[in-house]
N, CA, C and O atoms as a printed pandas DataFrame, in Angstrom:
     atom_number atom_name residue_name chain_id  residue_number  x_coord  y_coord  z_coord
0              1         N          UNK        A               1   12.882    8.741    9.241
1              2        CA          UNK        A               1   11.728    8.408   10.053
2              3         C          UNK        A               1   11.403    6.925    9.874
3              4         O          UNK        A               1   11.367    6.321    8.802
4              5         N          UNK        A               2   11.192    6.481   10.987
5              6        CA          UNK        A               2   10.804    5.181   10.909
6              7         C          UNK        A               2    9.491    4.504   11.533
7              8         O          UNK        A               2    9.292    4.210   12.711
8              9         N          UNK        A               3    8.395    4.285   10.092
9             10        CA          UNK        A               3    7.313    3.797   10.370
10            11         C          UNK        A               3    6.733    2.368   10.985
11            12         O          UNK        A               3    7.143    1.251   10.669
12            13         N          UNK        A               4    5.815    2.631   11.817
13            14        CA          UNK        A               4    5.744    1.873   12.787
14            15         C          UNK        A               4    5.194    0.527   11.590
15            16         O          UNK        A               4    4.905    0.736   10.412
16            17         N          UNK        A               5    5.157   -1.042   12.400
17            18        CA          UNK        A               5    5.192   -1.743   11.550
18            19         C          UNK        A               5    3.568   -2.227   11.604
19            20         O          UNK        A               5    3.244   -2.841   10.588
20            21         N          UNK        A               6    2.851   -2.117   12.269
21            22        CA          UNK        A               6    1.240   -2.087   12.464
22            23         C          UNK        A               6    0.532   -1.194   11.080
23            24         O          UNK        A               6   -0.214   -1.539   10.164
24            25         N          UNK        A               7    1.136    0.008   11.430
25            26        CA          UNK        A               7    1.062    1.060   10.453
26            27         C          UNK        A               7    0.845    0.857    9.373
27            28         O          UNK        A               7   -0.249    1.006    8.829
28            29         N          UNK        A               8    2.247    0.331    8.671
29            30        CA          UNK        A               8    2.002   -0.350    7.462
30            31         C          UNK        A               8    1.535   -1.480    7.064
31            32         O          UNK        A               8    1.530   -1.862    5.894
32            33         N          UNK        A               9    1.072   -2.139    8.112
33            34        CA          UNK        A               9    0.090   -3.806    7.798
34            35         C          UNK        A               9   -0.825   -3.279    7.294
35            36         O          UNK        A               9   -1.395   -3.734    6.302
36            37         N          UNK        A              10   -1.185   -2.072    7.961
37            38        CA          UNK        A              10   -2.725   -1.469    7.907
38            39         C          UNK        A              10   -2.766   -1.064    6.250
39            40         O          UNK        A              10   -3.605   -1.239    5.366
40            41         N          UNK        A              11   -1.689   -0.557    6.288
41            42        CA          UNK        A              11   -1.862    0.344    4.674
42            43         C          UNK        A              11   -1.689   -0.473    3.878
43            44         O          UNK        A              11   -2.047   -0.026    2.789
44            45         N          UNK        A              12   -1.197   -1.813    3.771
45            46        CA          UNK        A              12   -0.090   -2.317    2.793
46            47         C          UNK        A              12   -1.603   -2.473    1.622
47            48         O          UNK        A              12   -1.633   -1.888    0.540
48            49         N          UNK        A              13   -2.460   -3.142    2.005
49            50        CA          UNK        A              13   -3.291   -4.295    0.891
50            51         C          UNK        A              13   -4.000   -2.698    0.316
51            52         O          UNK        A              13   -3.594   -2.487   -0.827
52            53         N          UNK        A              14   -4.688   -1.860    0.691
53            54        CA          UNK        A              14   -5.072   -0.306    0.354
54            55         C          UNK        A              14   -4.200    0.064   -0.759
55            56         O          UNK        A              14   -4.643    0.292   -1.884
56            57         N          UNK        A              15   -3.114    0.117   -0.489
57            58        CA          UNK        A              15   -1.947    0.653   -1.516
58            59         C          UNK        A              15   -1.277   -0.173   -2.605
59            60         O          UNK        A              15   -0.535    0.187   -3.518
60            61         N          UNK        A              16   -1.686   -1.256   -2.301
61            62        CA          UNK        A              16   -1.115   -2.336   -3.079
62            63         C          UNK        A              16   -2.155   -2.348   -4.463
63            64         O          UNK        A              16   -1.818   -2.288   -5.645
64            65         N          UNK        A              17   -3.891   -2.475   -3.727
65            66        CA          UNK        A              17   -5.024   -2.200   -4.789
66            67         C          UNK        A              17   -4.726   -0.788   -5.230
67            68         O          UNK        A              17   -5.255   -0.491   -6.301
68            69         N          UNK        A              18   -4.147   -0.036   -4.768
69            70        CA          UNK        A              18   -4.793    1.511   -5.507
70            71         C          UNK        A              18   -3.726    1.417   -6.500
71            72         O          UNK        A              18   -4.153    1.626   -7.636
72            73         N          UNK        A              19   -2.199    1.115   -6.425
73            74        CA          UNK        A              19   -1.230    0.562   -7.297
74            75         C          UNK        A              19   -1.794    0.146   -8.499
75            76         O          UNK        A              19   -1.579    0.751   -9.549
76            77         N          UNK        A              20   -2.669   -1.079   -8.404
77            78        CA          UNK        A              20   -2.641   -1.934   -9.022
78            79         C          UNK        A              20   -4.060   -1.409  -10.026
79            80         O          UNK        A              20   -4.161   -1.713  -11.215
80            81         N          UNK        A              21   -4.957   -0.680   -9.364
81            82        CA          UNK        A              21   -5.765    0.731  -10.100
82            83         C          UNK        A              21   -5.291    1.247  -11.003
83            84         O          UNK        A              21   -5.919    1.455  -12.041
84            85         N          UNK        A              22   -4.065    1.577  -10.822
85            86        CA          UNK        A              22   -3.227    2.256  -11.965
86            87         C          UNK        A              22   -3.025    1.458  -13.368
87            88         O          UNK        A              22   -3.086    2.103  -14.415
88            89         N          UNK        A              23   -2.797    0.130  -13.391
89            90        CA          UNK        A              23   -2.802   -0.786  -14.236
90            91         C          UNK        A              23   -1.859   -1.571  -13.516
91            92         O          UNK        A              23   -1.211   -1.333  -12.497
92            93         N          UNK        A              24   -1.946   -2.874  -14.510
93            94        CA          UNK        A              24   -1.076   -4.185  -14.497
94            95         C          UNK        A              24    0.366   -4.139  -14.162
95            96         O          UNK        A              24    1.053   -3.849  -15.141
96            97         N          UNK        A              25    1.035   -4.342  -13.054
97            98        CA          UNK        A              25    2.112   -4.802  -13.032
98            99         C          UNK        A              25    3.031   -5.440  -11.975
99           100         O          UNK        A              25    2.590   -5.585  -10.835
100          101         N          UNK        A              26    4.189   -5.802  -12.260
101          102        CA          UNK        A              26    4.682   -7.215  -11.163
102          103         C          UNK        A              26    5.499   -6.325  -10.385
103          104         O          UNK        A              26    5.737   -5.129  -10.555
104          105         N          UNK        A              27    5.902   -7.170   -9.456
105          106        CA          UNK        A              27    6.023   -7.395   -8.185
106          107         C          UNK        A              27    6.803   -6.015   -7.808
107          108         O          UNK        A              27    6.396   -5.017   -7.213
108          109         N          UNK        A              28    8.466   -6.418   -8.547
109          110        CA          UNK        A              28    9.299   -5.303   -8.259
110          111         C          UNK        A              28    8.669   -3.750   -8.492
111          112         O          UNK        A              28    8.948   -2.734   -7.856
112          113         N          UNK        A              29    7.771   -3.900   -9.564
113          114        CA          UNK        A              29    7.728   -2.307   -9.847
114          115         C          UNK        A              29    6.674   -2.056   -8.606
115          116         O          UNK        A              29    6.796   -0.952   -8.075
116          117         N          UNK        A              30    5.798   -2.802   -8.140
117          118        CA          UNK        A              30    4.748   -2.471   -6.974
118          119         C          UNK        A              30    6.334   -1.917   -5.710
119          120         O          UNK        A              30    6.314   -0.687   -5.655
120          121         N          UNK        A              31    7.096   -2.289   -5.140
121          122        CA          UNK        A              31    7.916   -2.224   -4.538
122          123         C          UNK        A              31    8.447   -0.674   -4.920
123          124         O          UNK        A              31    8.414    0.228   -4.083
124          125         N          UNK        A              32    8.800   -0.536   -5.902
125          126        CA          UNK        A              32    9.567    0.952   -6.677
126          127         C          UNK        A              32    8.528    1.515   -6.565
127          128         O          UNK        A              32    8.927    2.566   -6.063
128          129         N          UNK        A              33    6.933    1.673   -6.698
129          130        CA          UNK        A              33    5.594    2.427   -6.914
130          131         C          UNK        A              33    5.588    3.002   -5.101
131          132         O          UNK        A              33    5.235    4.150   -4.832
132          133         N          UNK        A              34    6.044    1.976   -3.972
133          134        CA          UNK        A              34    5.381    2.038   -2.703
134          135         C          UNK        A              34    6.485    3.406   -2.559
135          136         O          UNK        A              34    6.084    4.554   -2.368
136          137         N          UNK        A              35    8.210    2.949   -2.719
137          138        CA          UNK        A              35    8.802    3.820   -2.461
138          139         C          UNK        A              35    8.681    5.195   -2.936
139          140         O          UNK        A              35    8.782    6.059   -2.065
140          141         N          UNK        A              36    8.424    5.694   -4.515
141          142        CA          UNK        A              36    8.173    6.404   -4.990
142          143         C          UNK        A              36    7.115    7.606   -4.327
143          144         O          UNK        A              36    7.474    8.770   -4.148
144          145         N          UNK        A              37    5.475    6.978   -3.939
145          146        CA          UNK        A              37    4.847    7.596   -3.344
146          147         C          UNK        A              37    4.854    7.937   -2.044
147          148         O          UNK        A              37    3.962    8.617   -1.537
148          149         N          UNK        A              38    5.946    7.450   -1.362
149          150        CA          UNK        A              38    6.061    8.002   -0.379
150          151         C          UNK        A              38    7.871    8.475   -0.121
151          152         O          UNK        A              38    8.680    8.190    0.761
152          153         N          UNK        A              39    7.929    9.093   -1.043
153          154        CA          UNK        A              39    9.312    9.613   -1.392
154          155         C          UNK        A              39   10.303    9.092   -0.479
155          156         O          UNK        A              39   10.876    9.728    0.407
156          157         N          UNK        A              40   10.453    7.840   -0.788
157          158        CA          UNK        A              40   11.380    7.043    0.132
158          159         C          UNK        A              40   11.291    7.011    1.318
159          160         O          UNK        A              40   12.308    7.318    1.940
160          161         N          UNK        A              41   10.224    6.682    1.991
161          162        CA          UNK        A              41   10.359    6.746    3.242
162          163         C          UNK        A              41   10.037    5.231    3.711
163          164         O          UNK        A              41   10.444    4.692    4.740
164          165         N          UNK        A              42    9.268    4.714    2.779
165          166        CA          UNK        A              42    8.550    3.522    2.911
166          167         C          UNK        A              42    9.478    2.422    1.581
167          168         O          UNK        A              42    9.464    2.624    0.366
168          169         N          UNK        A              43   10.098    1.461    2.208
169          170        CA          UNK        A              43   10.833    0.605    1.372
170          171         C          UNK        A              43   10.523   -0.750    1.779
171          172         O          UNK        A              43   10.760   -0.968    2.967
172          173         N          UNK        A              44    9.886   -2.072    0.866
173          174        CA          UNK        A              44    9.363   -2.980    1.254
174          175         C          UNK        A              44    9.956   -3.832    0.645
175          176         O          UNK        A              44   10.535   -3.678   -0.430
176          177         N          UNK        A              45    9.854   -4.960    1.373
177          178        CA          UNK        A              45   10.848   -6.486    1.096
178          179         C          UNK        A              45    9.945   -7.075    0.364
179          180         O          UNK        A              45    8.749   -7.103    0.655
180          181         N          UNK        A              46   10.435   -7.571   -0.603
181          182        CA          UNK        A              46    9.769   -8.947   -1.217
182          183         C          UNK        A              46    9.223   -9.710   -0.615
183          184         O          UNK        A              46    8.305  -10.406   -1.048
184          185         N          UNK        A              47    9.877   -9.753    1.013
185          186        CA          UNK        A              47    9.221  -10.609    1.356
186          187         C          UNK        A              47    7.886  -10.394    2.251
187          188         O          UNK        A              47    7.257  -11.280    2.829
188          189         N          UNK        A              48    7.666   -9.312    2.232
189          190        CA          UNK        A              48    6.347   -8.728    2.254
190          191         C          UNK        A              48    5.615   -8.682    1.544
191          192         O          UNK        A              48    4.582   -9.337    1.681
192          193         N          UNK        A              49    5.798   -8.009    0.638
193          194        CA          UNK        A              49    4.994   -7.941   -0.541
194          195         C          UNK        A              49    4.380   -9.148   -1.443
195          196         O          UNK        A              49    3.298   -9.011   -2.014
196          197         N          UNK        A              50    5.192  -10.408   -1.534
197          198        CA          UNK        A              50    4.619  -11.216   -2.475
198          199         C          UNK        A              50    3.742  -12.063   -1.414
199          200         O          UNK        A              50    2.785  -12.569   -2.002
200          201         N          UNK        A              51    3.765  -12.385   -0.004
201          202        CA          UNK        A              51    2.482  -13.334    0.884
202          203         C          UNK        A              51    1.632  -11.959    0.815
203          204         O          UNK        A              51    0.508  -12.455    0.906
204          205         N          UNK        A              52    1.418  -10.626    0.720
205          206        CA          UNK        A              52    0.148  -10.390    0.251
206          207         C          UNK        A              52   -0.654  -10.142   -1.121
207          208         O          UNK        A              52   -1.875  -10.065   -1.260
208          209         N          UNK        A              53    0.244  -10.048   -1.994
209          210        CA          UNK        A              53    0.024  -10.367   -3.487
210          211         C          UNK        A              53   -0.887  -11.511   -3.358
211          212         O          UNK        A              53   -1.969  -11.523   -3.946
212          213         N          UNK        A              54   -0.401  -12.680   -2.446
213          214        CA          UNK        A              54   -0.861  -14.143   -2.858
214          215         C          UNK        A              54   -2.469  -13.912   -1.721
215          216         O          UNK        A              54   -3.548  -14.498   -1.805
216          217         N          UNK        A              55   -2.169  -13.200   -1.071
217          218        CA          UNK        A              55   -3.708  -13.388    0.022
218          219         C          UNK        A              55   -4.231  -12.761   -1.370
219          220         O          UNK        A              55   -4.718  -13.400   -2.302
220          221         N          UNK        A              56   -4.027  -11.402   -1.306
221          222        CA          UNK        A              56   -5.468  -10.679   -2.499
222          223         C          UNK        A              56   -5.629  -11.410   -3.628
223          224         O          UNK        A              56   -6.674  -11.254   -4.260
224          225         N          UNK        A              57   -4.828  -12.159   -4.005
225          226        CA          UNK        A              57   -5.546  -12.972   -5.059
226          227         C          UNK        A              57   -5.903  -13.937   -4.439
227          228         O          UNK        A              57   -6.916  -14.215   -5.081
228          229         N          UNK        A              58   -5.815  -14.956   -3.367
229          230        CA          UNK        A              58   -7.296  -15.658   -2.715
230          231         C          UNK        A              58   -8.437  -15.044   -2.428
231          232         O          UNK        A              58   -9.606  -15.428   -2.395
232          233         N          UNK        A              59   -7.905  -14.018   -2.222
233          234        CA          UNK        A              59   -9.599  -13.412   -1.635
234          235         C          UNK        A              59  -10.035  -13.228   -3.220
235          236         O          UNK        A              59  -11.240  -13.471   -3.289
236          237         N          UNK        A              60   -9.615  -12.963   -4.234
237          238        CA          UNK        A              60  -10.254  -12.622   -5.351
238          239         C          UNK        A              60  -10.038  -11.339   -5.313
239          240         O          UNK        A              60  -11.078  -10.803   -4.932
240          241         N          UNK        A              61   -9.238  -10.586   -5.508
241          242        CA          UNK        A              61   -9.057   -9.101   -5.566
242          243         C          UNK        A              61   -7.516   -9.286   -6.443
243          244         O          UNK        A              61   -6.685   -8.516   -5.960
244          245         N          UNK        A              62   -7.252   -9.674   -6.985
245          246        CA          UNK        A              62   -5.873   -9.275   -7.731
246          247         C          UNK        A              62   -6.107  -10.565   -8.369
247          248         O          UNK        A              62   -6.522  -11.503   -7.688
248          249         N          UNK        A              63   -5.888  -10.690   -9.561
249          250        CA          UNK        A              63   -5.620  -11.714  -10.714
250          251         C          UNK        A              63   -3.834  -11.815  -11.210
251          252         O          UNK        A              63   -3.251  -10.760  -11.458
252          253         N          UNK        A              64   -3.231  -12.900  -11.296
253          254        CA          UNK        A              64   -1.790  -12.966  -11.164
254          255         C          UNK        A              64   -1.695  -14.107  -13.156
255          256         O          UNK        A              64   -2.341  -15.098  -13.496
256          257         N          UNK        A              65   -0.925  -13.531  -13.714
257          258        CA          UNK        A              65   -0.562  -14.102  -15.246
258          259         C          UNK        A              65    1.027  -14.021  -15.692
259          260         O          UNK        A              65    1.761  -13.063  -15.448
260          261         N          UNK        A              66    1.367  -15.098  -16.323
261          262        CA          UNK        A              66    2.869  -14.805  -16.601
262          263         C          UNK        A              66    2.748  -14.204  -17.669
263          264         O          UNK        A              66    1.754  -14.161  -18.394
264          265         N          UNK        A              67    3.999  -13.600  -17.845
265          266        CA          UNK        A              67    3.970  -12.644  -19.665
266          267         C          UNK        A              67    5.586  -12.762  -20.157
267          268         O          UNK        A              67    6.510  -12.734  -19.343
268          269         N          UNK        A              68    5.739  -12.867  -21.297
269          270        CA          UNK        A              68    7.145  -12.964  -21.613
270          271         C          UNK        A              68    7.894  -11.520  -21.549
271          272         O          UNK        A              68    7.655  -10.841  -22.547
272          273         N          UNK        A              69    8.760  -10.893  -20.581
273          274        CA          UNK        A              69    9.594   -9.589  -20.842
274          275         C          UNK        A              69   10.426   -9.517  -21.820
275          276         O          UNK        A              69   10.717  -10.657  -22.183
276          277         N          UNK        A              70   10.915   -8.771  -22.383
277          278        CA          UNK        A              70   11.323   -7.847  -23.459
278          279         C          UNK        A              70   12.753   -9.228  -23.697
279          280         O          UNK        A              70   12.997   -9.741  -24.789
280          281         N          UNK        A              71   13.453   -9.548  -22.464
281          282        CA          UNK        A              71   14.641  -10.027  -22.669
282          283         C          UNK        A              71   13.872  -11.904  -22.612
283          284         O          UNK        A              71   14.420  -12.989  -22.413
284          285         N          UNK        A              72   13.068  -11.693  -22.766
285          286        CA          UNK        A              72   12.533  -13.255  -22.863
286          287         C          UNK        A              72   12.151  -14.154  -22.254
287          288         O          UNK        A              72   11.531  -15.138  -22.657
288          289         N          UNK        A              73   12.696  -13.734  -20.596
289          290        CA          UNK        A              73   12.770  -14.158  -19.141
290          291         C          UNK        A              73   10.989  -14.143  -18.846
291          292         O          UNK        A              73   10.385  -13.346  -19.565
292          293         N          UNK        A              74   10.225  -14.868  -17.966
293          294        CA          UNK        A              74    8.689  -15.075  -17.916
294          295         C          UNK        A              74    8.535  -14.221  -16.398
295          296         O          UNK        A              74    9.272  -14.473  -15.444
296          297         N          UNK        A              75    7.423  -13.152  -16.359
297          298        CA          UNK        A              75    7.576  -12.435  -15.087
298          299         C          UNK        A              75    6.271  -12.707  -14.463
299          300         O          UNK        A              75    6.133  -13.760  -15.087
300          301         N          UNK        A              76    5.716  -12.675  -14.099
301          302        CA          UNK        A              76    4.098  -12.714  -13.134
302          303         C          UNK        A              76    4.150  -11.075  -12.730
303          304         O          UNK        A              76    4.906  -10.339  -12.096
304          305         N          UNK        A              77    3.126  -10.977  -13.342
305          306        CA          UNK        A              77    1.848  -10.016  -13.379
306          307         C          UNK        A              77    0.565   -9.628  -12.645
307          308         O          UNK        A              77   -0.416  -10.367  -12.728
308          309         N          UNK        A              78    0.528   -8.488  -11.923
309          310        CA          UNK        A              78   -0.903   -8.914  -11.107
310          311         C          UNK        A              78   -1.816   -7.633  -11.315
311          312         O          UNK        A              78   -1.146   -6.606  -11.417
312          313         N          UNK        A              79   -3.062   -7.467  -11.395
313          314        CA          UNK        A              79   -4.120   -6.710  -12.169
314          315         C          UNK        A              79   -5.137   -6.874  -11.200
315          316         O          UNK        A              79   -5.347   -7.990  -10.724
316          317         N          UNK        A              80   -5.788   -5.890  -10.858
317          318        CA          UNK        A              80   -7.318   -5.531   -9.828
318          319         C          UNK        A              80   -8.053   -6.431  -10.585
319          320         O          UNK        A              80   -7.769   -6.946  -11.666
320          321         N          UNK        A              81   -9.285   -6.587   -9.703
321          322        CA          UNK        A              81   -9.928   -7.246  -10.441
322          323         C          UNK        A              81  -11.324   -6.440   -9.933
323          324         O          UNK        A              81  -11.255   -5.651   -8.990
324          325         N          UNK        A              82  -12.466   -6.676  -10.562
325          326        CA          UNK        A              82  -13.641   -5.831  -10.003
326          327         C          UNK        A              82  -13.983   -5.969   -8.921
327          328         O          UNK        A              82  -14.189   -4.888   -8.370
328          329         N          UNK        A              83  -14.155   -6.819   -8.315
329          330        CA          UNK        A              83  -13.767   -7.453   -6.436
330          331         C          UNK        A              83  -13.234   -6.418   -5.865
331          332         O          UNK        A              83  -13.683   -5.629   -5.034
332          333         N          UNK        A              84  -11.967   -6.517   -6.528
333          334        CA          UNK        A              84  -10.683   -5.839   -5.705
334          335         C          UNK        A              84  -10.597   -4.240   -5.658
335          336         O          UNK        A              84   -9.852   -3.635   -4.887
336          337         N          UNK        A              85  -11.565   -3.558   -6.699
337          338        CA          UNK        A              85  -11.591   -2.449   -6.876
338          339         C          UNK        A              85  -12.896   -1.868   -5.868
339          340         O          UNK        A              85  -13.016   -0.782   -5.302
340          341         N          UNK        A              86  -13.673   -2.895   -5.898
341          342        CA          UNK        A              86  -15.013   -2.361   -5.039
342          343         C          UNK        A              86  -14.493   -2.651   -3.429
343          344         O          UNK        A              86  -15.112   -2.152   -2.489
344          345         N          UNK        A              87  -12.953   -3.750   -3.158
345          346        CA          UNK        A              87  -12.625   -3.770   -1.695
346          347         C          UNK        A              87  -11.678   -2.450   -2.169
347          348         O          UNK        A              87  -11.679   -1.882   -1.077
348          349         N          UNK        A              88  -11.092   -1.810   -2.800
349          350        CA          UNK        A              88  -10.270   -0.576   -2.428
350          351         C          UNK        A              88  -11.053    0.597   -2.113
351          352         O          UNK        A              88  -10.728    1.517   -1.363
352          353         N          UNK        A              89  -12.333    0.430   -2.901
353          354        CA          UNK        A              89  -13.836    1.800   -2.497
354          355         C          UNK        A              89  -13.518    2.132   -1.135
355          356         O          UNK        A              89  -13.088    3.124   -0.545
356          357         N          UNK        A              90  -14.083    0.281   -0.661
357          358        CA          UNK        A              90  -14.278    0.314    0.845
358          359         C          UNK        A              90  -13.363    0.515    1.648
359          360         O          UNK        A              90  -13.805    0.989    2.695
360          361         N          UNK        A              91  -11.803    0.312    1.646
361          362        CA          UNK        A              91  -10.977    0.583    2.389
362          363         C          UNK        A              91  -10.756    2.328    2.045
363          364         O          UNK        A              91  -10.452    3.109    2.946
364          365         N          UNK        A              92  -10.911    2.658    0.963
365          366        CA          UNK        A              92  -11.129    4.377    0.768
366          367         C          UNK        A              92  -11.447    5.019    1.732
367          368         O          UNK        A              92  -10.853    5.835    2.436
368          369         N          UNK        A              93  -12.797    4.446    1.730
369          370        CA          UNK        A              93  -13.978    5.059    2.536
370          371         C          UNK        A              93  -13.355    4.599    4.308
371          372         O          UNK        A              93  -13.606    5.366    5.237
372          373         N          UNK        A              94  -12.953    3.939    4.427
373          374        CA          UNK        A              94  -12.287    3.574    6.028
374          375         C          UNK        A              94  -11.630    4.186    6.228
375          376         O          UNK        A              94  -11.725    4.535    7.404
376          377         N          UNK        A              95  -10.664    4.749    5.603
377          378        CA          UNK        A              95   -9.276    5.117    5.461
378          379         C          UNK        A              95   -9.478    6.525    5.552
379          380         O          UNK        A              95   -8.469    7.125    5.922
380          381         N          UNK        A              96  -10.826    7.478    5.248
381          382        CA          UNK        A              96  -10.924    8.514    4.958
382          383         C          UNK        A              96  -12.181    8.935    6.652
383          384         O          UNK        A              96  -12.340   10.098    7.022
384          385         N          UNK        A              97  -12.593    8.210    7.087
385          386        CA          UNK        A              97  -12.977    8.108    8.705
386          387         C          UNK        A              97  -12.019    8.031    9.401
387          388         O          UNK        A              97  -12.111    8.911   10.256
388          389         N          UNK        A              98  -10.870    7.293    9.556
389          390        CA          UNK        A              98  -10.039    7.271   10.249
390          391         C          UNK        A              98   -9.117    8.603   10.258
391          392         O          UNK        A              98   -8.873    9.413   11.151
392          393         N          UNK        A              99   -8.678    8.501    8.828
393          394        CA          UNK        A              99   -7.822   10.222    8.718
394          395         C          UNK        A              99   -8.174   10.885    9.257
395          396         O          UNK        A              99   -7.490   11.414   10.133
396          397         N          UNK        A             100   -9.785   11.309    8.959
397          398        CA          UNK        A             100  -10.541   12.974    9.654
398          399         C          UNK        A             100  -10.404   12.726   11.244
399          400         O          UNK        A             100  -10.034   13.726   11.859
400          401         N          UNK        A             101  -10.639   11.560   12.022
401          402        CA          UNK        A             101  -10.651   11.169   13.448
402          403         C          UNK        A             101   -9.472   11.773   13.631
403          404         O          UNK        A             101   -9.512   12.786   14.330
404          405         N          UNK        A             102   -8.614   11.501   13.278
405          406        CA          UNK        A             102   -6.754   11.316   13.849
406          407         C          UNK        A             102   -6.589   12.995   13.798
407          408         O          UNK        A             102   -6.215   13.665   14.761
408          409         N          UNK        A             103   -6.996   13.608   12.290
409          410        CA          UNK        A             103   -6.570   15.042   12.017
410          411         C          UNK        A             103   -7.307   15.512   12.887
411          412         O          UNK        A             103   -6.771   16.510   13.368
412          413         N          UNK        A             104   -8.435   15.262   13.412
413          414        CA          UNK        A             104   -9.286   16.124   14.311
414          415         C          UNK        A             104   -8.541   16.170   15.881
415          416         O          UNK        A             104   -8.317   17.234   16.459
416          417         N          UNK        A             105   -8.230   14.915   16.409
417          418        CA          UNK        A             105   -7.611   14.912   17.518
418          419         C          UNK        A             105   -6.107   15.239   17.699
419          420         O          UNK        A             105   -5.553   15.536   18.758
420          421         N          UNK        A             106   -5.541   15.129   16.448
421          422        CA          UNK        A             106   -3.957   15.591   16.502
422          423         C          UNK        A             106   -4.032   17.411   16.271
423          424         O          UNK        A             106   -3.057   18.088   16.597
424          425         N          UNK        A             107   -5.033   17.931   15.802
425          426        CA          UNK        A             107   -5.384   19.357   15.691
426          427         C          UNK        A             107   -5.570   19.849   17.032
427          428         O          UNK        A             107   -4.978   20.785   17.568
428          429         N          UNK        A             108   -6.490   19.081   17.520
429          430        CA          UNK        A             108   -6.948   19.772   18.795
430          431         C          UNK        A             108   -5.943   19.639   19.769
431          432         O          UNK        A             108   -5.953   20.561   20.584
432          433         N          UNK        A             109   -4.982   18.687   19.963
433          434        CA          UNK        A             109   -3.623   18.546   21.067
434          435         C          UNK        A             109   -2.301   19.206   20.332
435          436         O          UNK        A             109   -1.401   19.676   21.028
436          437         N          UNK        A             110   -2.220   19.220   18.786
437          438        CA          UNK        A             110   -1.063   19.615   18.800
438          439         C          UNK        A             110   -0.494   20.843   19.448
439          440         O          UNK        A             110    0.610   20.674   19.967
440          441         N          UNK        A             111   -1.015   22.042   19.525
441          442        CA          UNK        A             111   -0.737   23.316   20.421
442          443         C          UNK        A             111   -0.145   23.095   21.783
443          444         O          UNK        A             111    0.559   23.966   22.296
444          445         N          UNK        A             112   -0.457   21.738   22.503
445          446        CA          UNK        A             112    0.025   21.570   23.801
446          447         C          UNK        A             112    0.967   20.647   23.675
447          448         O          UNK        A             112    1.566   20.466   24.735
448          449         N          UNK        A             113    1.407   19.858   22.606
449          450        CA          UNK        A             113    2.760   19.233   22.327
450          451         C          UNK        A             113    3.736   20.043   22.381
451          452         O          UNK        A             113    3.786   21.088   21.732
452          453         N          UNK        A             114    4.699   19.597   23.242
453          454        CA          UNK        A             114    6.581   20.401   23.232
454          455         C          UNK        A             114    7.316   19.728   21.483
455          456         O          UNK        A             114    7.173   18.700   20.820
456          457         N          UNK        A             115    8.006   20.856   21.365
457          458        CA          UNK        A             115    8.309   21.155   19.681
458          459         C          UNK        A             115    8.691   19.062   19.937
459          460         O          UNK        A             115    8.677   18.406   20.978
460          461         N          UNK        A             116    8.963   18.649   18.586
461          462        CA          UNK        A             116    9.930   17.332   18.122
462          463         C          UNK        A             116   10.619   17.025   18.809
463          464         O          UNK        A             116   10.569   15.919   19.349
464          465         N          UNK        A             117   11.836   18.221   19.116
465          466        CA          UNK        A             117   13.415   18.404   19.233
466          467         C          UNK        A             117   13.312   18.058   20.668
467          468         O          UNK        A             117   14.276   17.471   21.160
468          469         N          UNK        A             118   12.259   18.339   21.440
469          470        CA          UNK        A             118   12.354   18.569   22.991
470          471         C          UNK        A             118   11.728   17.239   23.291
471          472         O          UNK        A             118   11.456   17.084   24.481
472          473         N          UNK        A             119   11.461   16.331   22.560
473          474        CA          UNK        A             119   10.355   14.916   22.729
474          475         C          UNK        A             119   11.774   13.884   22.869
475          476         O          UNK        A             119   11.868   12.862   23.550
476          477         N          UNK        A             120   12.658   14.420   22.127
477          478        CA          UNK        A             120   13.659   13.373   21.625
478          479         C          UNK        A             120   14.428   13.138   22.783
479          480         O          UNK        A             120   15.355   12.329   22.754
């Protein structure tokens, strides 16, 4: 399946904070975290991911630190910040109006949709 790319503009900075809710960490594993929760369906480029790393930490919602890894190499790090946790509330709370809208109207038409197979 292939998600539309609006779609995921919409979700990306939402998922990126709720990630980052979880605790501290860089770039690649946010990338392995996106795929993970959405059991591979959703696979994101670096080069997506790090111009919005860099917006949420202008806006003040993600704090970014280098740390030395295990093999010695210096990685950047990025961590919610209380900002960023009170903008994930609010995109919660958006995110959870919009769902019930969509489930309400995809409930009420799905019965008159022709199966998948017959759309294709």
């Amino acid at each position: 399946m292939r998600i539309e790319k609006d779609l995921v503009a919409a979700a990306a900075a939402p998922l990126v904070l709720g990630i980052l809710a979880e605790g501290e960490t860089y770039g690649y594993a946010i990338l392995g975290r996106v795929a993970e929760l959405s059991d591979g369906r959703m696979t994101w480029s670096d080069g997506m991911l790090y111009p919005l790393l860099h917006r949420l930490e202008r806006l003040g919602y993600v704090e970014a630190s280098w740390l030395s890894a295990p093999t010695g190499r210096r990685r950047k790090v990025y961590a919610i910040t209380a900002d960023g946790r009170a903008e994930l509330a609010e995109r919660r709370t958006q995110w959870q109006v919009v769902s019930a809208a969509l489930d309400r109207v995809l409930d009420a038409v799905t019965p008159t949709l022709p199966p998948a197979e017959a759309r294709a």
